[in-house]
N, C-alpha and C positions, 0 to 999 in steps of 0.2 A: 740246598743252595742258599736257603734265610741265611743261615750264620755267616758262609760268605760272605753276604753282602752287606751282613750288620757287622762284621769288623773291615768292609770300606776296601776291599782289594783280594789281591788273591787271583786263583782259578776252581775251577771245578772241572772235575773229567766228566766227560759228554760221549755219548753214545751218537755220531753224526746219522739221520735216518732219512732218506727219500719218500716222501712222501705225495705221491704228483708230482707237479712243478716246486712246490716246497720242499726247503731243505729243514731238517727240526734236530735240535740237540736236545738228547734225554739224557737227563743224569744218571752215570755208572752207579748210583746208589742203588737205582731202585730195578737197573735192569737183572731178570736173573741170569736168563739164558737171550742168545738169538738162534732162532732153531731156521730150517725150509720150510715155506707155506705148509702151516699146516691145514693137511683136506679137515673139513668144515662140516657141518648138520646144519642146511640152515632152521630156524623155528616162524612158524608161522604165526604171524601179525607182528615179528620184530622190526623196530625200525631200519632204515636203512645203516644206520654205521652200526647196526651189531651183524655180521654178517654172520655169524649161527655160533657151535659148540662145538670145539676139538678137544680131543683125548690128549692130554698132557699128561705123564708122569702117573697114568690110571686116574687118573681122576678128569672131570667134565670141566674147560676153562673156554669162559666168554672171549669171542674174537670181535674185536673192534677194528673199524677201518679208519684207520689213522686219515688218511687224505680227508673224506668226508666230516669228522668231527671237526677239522683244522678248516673245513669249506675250501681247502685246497683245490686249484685247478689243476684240471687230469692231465697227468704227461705221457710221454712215452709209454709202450707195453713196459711192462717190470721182465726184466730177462729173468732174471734169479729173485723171484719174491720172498720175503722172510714175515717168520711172526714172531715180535719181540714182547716174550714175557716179561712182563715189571710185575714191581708190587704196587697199587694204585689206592689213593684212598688216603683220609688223616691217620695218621701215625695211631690212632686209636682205633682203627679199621680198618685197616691195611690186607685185602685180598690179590692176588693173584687174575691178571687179564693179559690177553693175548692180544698185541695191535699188528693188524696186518699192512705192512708196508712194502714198498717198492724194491730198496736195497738197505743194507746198513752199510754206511758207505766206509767207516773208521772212526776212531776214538781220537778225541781233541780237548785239548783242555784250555774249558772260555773265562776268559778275560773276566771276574764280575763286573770288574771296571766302566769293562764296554757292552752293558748290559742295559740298552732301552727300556726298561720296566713300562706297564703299564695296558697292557696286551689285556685282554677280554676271553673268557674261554678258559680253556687249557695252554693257551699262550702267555707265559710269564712276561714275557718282553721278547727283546728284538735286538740280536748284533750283527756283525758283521766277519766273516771270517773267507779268510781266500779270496777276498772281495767280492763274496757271495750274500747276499744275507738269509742271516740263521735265524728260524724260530726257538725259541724256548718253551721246551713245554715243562706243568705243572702240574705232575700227575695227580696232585694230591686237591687237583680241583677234579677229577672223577670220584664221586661219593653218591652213594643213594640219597636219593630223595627222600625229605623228612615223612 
């Protein structure tokens, strides 16, 4: 989404995703798949937004809960909950994580234009779409710790 915004216009395709009472646009860049909840292992003494370990693709991938990282308030039951694999992390550490969300709701392509920057977190900023407002998330502010 940087270069977007550093040549001053444009769009970007967004992955629209329910997240509690938040709506969050994740960039089509980094999503791989959106699969059904995937069932989970949770690990003992994880914090609360890693909600445990599901078997993707044979291999062990960390599930996050989207609402909780984002401090989102809790909405509705999820009829159809999904877990969206991205690739998360700097461009020079780029892993594979599972974020468990409510629904994916559609693909849209946001405005950089109309892009409040300035968000804290995994929140790039802030627009508005459908006249709803859209969080933007930043996956590349998930990175281990030095």
């Amino acid at each position: 989404m940087k270069a977007a915004e550093e040549r001053g216009g444009g769009s970007v395709p967004c992955l629209l995703v329910q997240a509690g009472d938040d709506l969050c646009a994740v960039p089509i860049a980094v999503v791989r798949r959106v699969v059904r909840a995937l069932p989970t292992h949770p690990l003992p003494g994880a914090g609360p937004e890693l909600v445990g370990l599901a078997e993707f693709g044979g291999e062990p991938l960390a599930i996050l809960d989207l609402a909780r990282l984002l401090n989102a308030p809790s909405g509705a039951k999820a009829v159809y909950p999904v877990t969206i694999v991205v690739a998360a992390g700097s461009a020079e550490a780029r892993e594979l994580i599972g974020l468990a969300a409510d629904a994916a709701v559609e693909i849209v392509a946001v405005p950089t234009s109309g892009i409040v920057t300035g968000g804290a977190g995994l929140v790039r900023g802030e627009t508005t779409i459908g006249g709803r407002l859209v969080r933007i998330i930043d996956l590349e502010a998930l990175r281990a710790s030095p």
